[in-house]
TISEVO-48788 format. One record per residue: x, y, z of N, C-alpha, C in turn. Coordinates in steps of 0.2 Angstrom, whole numbers, plus 5000, padded with zeros to 4 digits. Layout:
% TISEVO-48788
XYZXYZXYZ;...
% end
This chain:
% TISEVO-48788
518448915110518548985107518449035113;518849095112518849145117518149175120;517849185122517249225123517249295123;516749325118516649385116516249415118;516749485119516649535126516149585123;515849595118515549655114515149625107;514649665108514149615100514549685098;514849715096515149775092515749745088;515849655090516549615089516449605081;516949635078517049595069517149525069;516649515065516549425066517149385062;517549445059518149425057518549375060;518649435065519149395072519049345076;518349315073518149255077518049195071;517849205067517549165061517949125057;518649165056519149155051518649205043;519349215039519049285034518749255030;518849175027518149155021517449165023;517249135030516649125032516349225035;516749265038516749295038516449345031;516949355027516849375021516049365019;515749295017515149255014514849295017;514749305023514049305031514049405027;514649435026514649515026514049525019;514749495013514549495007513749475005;513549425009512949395006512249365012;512549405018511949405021512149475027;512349505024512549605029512249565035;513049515037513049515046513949525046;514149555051514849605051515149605058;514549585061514749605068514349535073;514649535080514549465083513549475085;513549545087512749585086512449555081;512549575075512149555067511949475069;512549435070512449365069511849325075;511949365080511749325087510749365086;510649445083509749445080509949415071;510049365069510149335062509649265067;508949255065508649205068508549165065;508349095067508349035063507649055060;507649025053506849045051506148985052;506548935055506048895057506548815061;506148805062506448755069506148675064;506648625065506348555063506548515067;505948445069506348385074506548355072;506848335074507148255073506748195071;506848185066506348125065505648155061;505548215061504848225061505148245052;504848235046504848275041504648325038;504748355033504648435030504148415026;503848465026503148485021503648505015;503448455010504248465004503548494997;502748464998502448524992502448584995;502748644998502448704998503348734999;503848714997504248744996504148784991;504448864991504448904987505048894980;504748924976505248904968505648954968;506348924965506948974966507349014972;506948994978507449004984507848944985;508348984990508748944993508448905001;508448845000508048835006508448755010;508148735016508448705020507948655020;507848595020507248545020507648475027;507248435028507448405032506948325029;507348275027506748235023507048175022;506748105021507148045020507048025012;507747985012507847965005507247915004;506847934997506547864997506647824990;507247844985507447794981508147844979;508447794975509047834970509347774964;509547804959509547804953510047824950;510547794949511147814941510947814936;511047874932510847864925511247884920;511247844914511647864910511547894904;512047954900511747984894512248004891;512348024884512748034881513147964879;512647914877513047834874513447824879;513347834887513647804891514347844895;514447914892514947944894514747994898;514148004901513948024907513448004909;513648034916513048014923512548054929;512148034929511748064933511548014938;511448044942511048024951510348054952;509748024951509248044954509148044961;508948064965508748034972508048064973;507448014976506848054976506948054983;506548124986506448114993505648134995;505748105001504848105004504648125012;504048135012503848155017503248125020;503048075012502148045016501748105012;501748155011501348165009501648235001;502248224999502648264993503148224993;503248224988504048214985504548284982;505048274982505648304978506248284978;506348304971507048274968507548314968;508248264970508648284968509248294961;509448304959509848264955510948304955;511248234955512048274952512048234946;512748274946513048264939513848234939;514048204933514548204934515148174940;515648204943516148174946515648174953;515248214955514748244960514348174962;514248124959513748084961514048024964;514648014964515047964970514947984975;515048024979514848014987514248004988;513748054988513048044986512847974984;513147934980512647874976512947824982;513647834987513547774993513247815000;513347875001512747895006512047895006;511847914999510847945000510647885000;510747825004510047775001509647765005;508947725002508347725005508147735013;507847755014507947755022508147805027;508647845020509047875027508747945026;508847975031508848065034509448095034;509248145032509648205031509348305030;509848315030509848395030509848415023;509348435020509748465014509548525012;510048555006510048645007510248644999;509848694996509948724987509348744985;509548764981509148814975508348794972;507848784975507348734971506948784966;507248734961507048754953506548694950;506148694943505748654941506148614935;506048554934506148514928505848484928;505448464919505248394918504248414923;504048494924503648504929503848484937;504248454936504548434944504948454948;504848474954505248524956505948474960;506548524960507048484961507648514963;508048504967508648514969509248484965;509648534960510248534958510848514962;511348464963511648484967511748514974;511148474977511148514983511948494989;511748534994512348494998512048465004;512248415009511748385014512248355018;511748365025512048345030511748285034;512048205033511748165036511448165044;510848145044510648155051510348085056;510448015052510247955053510847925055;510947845058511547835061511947805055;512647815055513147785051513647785053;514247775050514947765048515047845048;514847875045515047915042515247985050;515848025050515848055055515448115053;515248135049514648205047514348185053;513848115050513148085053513448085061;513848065065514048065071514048135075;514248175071514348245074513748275075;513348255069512648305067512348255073;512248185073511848165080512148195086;512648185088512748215095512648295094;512448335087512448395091511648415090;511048365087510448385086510348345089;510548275093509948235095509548255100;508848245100508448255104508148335105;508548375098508348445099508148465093;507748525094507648575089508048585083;508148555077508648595072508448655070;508748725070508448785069508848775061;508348815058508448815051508548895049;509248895049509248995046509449005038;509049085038509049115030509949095029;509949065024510649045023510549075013;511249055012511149085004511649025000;511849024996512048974990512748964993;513349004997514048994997513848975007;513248955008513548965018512748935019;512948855019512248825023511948855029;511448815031511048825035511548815042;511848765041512048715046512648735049;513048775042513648785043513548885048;513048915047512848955052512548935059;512448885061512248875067512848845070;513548835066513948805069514348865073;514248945066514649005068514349025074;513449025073513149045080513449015087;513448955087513748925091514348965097;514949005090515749005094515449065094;514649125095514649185098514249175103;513749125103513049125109513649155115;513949135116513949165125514149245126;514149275119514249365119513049365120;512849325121512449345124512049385129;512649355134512449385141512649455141;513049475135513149555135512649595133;512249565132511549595128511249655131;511249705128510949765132510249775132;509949775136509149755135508749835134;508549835128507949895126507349945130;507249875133506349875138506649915144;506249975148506049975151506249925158;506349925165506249865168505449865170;505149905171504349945173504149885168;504249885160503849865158503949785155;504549775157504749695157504449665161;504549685166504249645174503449635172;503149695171502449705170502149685164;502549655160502349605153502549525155;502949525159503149445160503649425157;504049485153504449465146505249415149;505549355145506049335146506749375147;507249385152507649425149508049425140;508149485140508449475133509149425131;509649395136510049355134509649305134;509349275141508949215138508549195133;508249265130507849265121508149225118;508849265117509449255113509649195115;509849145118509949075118509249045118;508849055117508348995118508249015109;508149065108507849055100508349055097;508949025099509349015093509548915096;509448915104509548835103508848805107;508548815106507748805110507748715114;507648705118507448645119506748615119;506448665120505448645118505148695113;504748685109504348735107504348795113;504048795117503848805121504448895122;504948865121505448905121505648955116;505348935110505448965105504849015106;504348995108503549035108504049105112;504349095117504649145123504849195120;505549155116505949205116505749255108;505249215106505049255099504549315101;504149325105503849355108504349415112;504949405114505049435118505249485115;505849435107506249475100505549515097;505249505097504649565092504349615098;504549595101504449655108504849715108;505549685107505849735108505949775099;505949745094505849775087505449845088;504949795089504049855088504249905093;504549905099504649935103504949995102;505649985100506050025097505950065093;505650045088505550095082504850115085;504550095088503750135089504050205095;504550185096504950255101505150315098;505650265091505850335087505450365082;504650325082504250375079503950405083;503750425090503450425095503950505097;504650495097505050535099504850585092;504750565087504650615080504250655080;503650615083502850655084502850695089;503050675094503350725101503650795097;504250795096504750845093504250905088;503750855083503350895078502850935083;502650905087501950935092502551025096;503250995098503351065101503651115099;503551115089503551155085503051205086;503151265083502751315081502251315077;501851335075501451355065501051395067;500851415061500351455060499651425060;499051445063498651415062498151445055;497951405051497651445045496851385048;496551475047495751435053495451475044;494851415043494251445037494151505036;493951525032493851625030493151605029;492551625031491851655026491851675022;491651645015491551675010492351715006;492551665008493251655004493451624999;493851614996494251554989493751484991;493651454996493551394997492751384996;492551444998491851444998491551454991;491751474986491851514980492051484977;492451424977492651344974492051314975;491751264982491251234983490551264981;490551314979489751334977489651334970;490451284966490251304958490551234956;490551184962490751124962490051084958;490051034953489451014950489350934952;489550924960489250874962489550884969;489150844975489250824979489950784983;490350824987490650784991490450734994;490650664995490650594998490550605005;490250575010490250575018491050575019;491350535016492050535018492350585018;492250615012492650675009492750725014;491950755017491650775020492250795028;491950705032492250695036493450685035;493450695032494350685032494450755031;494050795028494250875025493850905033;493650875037493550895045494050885048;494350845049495050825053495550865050;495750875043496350895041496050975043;495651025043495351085044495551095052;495151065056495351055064496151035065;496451015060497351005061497751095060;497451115053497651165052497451215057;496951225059496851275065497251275072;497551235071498051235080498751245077;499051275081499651305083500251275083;500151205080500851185080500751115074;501151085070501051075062500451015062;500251005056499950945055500350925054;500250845054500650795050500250735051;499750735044499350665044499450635034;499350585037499250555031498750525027;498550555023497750535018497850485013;497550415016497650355011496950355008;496950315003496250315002496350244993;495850234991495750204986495850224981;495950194976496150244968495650274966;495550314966495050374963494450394970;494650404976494250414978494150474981;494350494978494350584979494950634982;495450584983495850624986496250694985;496350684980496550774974496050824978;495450804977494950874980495150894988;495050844991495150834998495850884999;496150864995496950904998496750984993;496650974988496451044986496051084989;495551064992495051114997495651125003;496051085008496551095011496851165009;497051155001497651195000497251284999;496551274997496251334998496051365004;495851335008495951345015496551395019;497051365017497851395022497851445015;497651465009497751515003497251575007;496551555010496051605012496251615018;496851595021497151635026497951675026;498051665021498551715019499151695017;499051615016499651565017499651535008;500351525009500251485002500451385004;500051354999500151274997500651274989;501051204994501551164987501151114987;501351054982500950994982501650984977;501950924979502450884979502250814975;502350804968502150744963502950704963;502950644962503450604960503850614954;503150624949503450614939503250694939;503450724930503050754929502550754927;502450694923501750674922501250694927;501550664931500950674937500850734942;501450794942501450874941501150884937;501150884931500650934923499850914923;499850824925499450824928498750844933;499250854939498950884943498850954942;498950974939499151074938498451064934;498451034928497951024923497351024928;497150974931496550954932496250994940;496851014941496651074947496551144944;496951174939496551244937495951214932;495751164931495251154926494651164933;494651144937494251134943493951184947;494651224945494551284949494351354945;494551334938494451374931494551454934;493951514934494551564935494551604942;494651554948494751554955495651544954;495851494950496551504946496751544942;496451614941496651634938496751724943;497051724947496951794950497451834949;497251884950497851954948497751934940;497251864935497351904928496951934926;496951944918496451974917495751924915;495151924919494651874918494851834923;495151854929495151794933494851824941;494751794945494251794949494451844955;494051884957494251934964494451904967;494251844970494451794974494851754975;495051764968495451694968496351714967;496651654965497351664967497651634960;498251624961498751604957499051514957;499051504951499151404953499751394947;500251374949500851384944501151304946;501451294940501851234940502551234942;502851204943503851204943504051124943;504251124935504651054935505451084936;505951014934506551044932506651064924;506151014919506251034912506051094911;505651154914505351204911505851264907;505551284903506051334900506451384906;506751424905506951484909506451544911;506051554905505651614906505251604912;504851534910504351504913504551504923;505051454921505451464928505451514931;505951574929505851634933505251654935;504651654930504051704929503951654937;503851594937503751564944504051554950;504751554948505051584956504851644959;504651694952504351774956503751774958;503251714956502751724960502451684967;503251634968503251604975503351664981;503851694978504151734982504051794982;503351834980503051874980502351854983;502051814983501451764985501051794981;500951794975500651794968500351714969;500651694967500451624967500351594974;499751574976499551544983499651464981;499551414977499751364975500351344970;500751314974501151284968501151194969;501151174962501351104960501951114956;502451044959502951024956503250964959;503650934954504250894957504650884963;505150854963505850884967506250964965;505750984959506251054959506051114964;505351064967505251114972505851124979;506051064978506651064987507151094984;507351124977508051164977508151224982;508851224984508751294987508451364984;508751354977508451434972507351454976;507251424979506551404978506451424984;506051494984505851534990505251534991;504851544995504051564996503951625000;503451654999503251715003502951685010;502651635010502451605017501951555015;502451475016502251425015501751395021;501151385020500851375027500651295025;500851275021500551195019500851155015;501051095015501551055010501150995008;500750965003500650935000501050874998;501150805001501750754995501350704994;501350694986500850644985501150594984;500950514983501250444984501950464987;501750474994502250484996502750434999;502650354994502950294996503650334993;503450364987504150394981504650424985;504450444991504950504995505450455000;505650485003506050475010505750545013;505850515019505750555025506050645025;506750625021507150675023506850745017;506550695011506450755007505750785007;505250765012504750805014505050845019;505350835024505650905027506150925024;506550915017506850985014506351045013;505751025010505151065006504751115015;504851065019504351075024505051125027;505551145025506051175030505951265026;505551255021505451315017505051375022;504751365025504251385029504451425033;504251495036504551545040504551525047;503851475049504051455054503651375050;503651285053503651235051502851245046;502651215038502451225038501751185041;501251135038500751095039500851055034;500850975037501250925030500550885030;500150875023499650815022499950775017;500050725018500450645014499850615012;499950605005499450565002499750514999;499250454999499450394994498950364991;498850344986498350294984498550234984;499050194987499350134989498750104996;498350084993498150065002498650015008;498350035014499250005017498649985023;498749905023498549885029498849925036;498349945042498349965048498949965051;499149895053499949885054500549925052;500549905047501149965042501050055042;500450045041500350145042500650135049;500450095056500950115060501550105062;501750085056502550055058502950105053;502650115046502950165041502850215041;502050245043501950295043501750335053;502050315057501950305062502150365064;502750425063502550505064501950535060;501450515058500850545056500050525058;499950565060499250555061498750515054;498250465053497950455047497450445048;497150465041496350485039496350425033;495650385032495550355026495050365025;495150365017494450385010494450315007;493550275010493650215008493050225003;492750255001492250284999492250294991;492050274986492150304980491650374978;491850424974491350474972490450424968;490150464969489650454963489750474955;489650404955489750404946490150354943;490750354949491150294948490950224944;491250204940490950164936491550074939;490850034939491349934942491949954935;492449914938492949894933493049824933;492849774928492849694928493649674925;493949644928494649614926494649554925;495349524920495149464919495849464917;496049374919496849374917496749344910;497249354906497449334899497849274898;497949214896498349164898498549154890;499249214890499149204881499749174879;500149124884500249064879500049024881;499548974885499048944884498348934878;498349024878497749014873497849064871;498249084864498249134860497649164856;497149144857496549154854496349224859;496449204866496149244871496449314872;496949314867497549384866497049434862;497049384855496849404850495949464852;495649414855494849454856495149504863;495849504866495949574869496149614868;496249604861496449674855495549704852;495149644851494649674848494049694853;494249684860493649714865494249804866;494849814863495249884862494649914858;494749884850494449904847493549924846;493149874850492649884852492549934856;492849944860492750024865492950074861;493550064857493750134854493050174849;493050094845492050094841491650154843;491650114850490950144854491150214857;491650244855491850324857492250334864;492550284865492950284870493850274870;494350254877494950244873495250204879;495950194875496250134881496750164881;497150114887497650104889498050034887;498650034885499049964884499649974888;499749954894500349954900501049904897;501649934897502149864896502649874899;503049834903503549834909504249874905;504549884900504949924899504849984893;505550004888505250054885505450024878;506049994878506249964871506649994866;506950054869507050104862508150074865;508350054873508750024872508849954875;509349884874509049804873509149844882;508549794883508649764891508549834896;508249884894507949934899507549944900;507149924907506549934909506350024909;505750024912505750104914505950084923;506250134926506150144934505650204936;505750194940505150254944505450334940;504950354939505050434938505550424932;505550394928505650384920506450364922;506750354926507450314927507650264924;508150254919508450184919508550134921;508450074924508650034926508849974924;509049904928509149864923508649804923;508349784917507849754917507749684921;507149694925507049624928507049544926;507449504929507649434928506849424926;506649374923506349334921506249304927;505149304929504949264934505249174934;505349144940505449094941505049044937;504649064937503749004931503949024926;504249064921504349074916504849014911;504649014904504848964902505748974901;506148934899506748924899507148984895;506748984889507049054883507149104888;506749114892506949184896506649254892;506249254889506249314884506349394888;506649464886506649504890505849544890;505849594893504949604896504749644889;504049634889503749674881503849744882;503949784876504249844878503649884874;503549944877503250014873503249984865;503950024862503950034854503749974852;504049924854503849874847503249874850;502949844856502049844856501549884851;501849954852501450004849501549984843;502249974837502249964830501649894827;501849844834501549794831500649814831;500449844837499849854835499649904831;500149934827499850004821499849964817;500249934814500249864808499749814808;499549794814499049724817498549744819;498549714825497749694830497149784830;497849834830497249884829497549944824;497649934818497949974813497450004809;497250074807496750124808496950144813;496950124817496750174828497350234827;497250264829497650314833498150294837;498650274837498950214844499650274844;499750294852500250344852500650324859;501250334859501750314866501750354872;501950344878502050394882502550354888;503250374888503750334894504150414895;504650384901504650424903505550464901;505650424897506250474893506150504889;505450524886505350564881505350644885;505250684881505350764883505050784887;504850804892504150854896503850884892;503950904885503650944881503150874879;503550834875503050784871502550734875;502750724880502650694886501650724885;502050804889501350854891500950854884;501150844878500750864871500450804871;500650724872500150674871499850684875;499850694882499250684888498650714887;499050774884498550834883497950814876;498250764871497950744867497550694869;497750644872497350584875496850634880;496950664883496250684887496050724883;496150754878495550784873495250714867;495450664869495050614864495250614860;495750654855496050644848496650594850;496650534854497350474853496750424855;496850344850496350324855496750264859;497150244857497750204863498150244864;498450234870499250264873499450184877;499950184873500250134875500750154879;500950134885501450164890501650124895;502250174900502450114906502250124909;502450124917502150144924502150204925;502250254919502050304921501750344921;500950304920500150324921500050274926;500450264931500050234937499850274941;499950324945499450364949499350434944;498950464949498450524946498350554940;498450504935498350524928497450514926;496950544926496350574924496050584919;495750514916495450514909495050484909;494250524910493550484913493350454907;493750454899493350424895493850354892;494250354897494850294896494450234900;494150184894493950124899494050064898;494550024894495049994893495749994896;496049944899496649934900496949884898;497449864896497849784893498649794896;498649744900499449754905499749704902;500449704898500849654895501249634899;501249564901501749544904501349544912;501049544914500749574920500949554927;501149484927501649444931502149484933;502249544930503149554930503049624937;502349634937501949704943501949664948;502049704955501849704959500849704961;500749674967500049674966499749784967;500049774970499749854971499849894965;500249874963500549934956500049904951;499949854951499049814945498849864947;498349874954497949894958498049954954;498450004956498450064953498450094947;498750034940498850044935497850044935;497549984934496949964935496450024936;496850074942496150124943496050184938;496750184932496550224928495750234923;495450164924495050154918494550144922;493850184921493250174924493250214929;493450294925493450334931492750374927;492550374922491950414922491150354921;490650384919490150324917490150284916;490550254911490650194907490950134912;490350074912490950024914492050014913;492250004918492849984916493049914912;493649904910494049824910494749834909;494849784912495449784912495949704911;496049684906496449624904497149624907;497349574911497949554912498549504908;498849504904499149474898499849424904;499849374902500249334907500549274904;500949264901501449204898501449144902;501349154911501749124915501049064916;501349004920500948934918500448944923;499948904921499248914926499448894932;499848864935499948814944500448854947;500748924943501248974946500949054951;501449054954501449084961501249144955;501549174951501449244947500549244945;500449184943499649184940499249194945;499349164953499049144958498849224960;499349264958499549354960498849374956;498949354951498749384944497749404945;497649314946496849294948496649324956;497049334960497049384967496749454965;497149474960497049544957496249564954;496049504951495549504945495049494948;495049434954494549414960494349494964;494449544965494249594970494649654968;494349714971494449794969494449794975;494549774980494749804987495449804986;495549884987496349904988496549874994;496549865002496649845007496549775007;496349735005496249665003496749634998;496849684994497549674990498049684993;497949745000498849745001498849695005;498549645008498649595013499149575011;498749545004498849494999499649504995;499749574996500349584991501049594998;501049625003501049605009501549555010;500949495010500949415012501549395009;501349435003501949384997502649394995;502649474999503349504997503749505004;504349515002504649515010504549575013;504549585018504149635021504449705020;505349695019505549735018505649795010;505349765009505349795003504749845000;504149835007503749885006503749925011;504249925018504449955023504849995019;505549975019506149995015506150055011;505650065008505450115004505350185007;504850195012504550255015504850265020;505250235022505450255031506150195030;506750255029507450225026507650185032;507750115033508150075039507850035043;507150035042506649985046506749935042;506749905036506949845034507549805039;507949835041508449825043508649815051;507749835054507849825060507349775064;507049775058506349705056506449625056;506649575058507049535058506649485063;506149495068505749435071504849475069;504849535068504449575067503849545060;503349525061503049545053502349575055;502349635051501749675051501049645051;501049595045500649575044500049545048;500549505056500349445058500349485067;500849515067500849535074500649635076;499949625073499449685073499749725082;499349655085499149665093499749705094;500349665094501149675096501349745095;501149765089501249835085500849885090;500249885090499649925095500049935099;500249885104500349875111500849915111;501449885107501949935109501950015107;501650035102501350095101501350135107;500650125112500550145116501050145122;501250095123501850085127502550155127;502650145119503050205118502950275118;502150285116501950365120502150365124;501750315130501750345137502550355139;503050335136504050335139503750385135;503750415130504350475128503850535132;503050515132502750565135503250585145;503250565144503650555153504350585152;504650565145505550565146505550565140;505650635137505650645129506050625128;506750665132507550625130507750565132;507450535134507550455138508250465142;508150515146508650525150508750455157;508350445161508350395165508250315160;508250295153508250245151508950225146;509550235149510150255144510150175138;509950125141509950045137509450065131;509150095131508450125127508950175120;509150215125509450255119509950225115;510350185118510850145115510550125108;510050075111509750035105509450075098;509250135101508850185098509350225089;510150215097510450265091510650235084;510650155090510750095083510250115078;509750095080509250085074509450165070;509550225072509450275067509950285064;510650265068511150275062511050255058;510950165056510850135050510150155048;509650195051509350225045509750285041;510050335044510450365040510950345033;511250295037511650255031511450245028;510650195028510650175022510350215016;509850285021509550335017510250355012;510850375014511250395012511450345003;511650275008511650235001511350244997;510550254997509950264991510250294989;510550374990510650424987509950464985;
% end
């Protein structure tokens, strides 16, 4: 085949259009570049066999393992056939099975003895896990020309095993790799030469043939090393360039007032800020008083004060003649927040009225559901600076949306955002204003600097005093339906004792098959976990939960809904009811997962709990056992005790450490899907890189990156650096754009 002059080559014109087409369609590689960083996911030798128990359920995977019996069977009084074949490793088995016309070749190739490649889907039957149909590539000697071609092109070497999908084996991609490896040598190298030399690194074409055809381990160790070199590298430039750019920004500095709004807050506060609180509301103060923007990020624990932290911030830049927005996801969690900050602030939020404080100022809300009047009254008091705080929505970034002078921008779980709509909000400001990002997601070290890597970060590890333990505990309710039943009566045993709860359920139910999405969105209901039984049932919803338990397990109670396509009016009327103690359940979806605030809510019961993420437990969880009263919180779980979702579930229940849970939750997910969210096109450029594991790598290149951009903002003497650079941004643009 011809040699290919340019990784920018459409793999069309090398591949032929089927193979081409699969590789687009089903693993976004398009180009000769794509296919040459598409890495093998794990290397096998020859002879050596697969660890066949720790196969994951439901992926597609690639094993390497010998046949150690096979079996025709017959069914249907003789008019059909099956092939079992068991395979082995010494220390697991698994099974295969065909069908039908499918088991002639297979029943004179697979016998005992021999090795091969095999690639499919591993699903459970009979509790055993097994390959459908798989496809296989003989790797033992025979007749057969497969087996001939596969020895001569594996003997004695590494077989790299890459992410492959259901229409394009493993083996059938190392063949395509093959007819591009020599567009290797065109590789344009990212690093520095300063700092290649001075790290010892492999050239980047060498990387690139070693880890795709290794000859030693030893090999693989180089060029994986060198591939997460250059990742970490890259992106820690274009955050590095980010943070440069902000620092030669203008702002305003908003320095403390004596005996101001904030001081006249604090002296009517009826407890103690936390040493933490303390210490973060020192950093974020010392941010606001310099000349050119904050931009830090406030992580911290579910409940541990972060609201006030950012509230005294927002009083701060008010007592200096500035106004704060604060930026919520849902409404819920704007009416929310409005509620529990003029409750806090009482008539410090009440200024220019009547009974409301010399001192004090204006706190208004802006959804998009507000009436007219409402709206207007509050566009006039942005833009007259009547109102020193506002809380809202996205309807804060519409253009109609003016401020008299924005000195502060507030965005809470700012996983919900993209990048681009914190400086819509931030572009308000007459000169940039001062951005403090908060989450209650705890986010291992690593990721703050890979996601959140244009921001400075503080963390609140510290709970307030008064915080009350929350005990969790998983439900196993088709295993033991008894254990459901006493978790409807420990609902009604708190409600008894003068308290109330929460019931969580992954959809809404009012249309077949719709979950809720983020911020009350429709979406389409999630596939039934792989451990799940065969019925498949769709996920428990809101309305029927709530009918069954007005009828049933708690009939007398008060039992009321909350999701997120009901009105903002009815929405705000039950919330408002639940925190005055006239509802004694609310049964709802995720959209009391963050900042929702009801110290006498100490019950939770998650239905279906398998179907959440671990941090979204975690957050759901922090609702209850936010005042005196001990917490609990029940996890309801259909799925079978020895499954990967249960294993989630007992992780959850075993510990309150938000950072120990995001290890955990992290570890289990693909990395991209908790990158992917806050920082548009890192998934995309992540590919040898894991956060998780390659901490040091991350650090190192960190610093590495200050020091170049501190030297050469525009990376003018580095043109191979920019190249790479524009790569990684355009495709984060793109894909921001697909999100929509």
């Amino acid at each position: 085949m011809d040699r290919v002059s340019s990784f920018d080559e459409p793999l069309l014109k090398l591949l032929g259009g089927a193979t081409a087409k699969v590789m687009a369609e089903h693993l976004d590689l398009h180009t000769v570049g794509d296919l040459l960083h598409h890495y093998p996911r794990r290397y096998e030798e020859r002879g050596k066999l697969t660890a066949l128990a720790d196969l994951p359920l439901d992926e597609h995977v690639t094993v390497v393992a010998q046949v150690a019996d096979a079996r025709v069977l017959m069914f249907n009084n003789g008019r059909g056939k099956r092939l079992e074949v068991t395979l082995t490793d010494g220390s697991g088995r698994l099974q295969l099975v065909f069908f039908g016309h499918g088991v002639h070749k297979p029943h004179k190739e697979l016998l005992p003895g021999r090795q091969a490649m095999f690639a499919g889907k591993v699903s459970v039957f009979n509790r055993k896990m097994q390959l459908a149909h798989p496809t296989y590539q003989l790797l033992d000697a025979s007749d057969a020309d497969e087996a001939t071609e596969a020895v001569d092109a594996f003997a004695g070497r590494l077989l790299p095993i890459y992410p492959a999908c259901k229409q394009l084996d493993s083996w059938r991609i190392a063949k395509a790799v093959d007819a591009v490896l020599p567009s290797a040598q065109d590789a344009v190298d990212p690093l520095p030469a300063s700092l290649r030399e001075g790290r010892g690194f492999t050239p980047l074409p060498e990387a690139l043939l070693k880890v795709h055809r290794p000859q030693t381990k030893a090999d693989v160790e180089d060029a994986r090393a060198r591939l997460k070199w250059d990742e970490a590298f890259v992106l820690q430039v274009a955050l590095a360039r980010r943070r440069y750019a902000d620092t030669q920004l203008p702002a305003v500095a908003r320095r403390p007032v004596a005996a101001g709004l904030l001081d006249a807050f604090d002296a009517k506060l009826p407890f103690t800020l936390t040493e933490g609180q303390e210490k973060v509301s020192k950093e974020i103060f010392d941010d606001l008083a310099t000349e050119h923007p904050m931009h830090r990020l406030l992580q911290g624990e579910v409940g541990s004060g972060k609201t006030m932290v950012a509230l005294r911030a927002m009083l701060t830049v008010v007592d200096a003649g500035g106004q704060a927005a604060m930026l919520a996801p849902t409404e819920v969690l704007a009416q929310q927040h409005h509620r529990s900050i003029t409750e806090m602030m009482g008539e410090l939020a009440e200024g220019g009225m009547l009974g409301g404080s010399d001192r004090g100022t204006k706190v208004v809300l802006l959804t998009g559901s507000m009436g007219m009047a409402a709206r207007r009254q509050a566009l006039l008091d942005l833009v007259t600076g009547e109102a020193g705080i506002v809380i809202g929505t996205h309807a804060l970034i519409e253009d109609k949306v003016r401020f008299h002078d924005l000195g502060l921008v507030v965005v809470d779980e700012q996983h919900r955002f993209g990048v681009e709509q914190r400086d819509a909000l931030r572009s308000k400001g007459k000169q940039p204003p001062h951005l403090l990002v908060m989450t209650a997601t705890p986010i291992p070290r690593t990721v703050a600097m890979t996601v959140f890597g244009d921001l400075e970060t503080s963390v609140l590890d510290q709970l307030p005093a008064g915080r009350s333990p929350i005990a969790s505990h998983v439900v196993p309710a088709k295993d033991k339906p008894h254990f459901l039943a006493r978790a409807w009566e420990r609902v009604r045993e708190e409600v008894e004792n003068g308290h109330q709860a929460y019931v969580v359920c992954p959809r809404i139910g009012d249309e077949a098959e719709e979950p809720e999405g983020k911020g009350g969105k429709k979406t389409k209901a999630k596939k039934p976990a792989p451990d799940e039984d065969p019925e498949k049932r769709p996920p428990l919803a809101v309305l029927e939960i709530a009918d069954e338990l007005r009828k049933g397990a708690l009939a007398g109670l008060s039992v009321e809904v909350l999701h997120g396509r009901m009105h903002p009016d009815e929405k705000d009327d039950v919330m408002r009811r639940f925190a005055a103690g006239n509802v004694h359940v609310l049964v709802a979806t995720t959209v009391i997962e963050v900042g929702v605030n009801v110290p006498n809510a100490t019950a939770m019961v998650i239905m279906d709990a398998d179907r959440f993420g671990v941090s979204q437990l975690h957050q759901l969880r922090g609702r209850v056992g936010r005042g005196s009263a001990p917490g609990l919180c029940l996890l309801v779980s259909e799925a079978h005790e020895a499954s990967p979702a249960r294993a989630r579930l007992s992780a959850v229940a075993a510990t309150l450490d938000g950072f120990e849970l995001s290890r955990i939750d992290l570890e289990q997910r693909r990395e991209g899907d908790v990158l992917g969210q806050a920082q548009s096109g890192v998934r995309s450029s992540l590919r040898m890189l894991t956060v998780i594991d390659d901490e040091e790598v991350i650090a190192a290149a960190r610093e590495e990156a200050v020091a170049v951009v501190a030297a050469d903002p525009e990376l003018e003497h580095l043109p191979e650096l920019r190249t790479a650079l524009a790569a990684l941004l355009d495709k984060d643009r793109e894909e921001y754009l697909d999100k929509g």
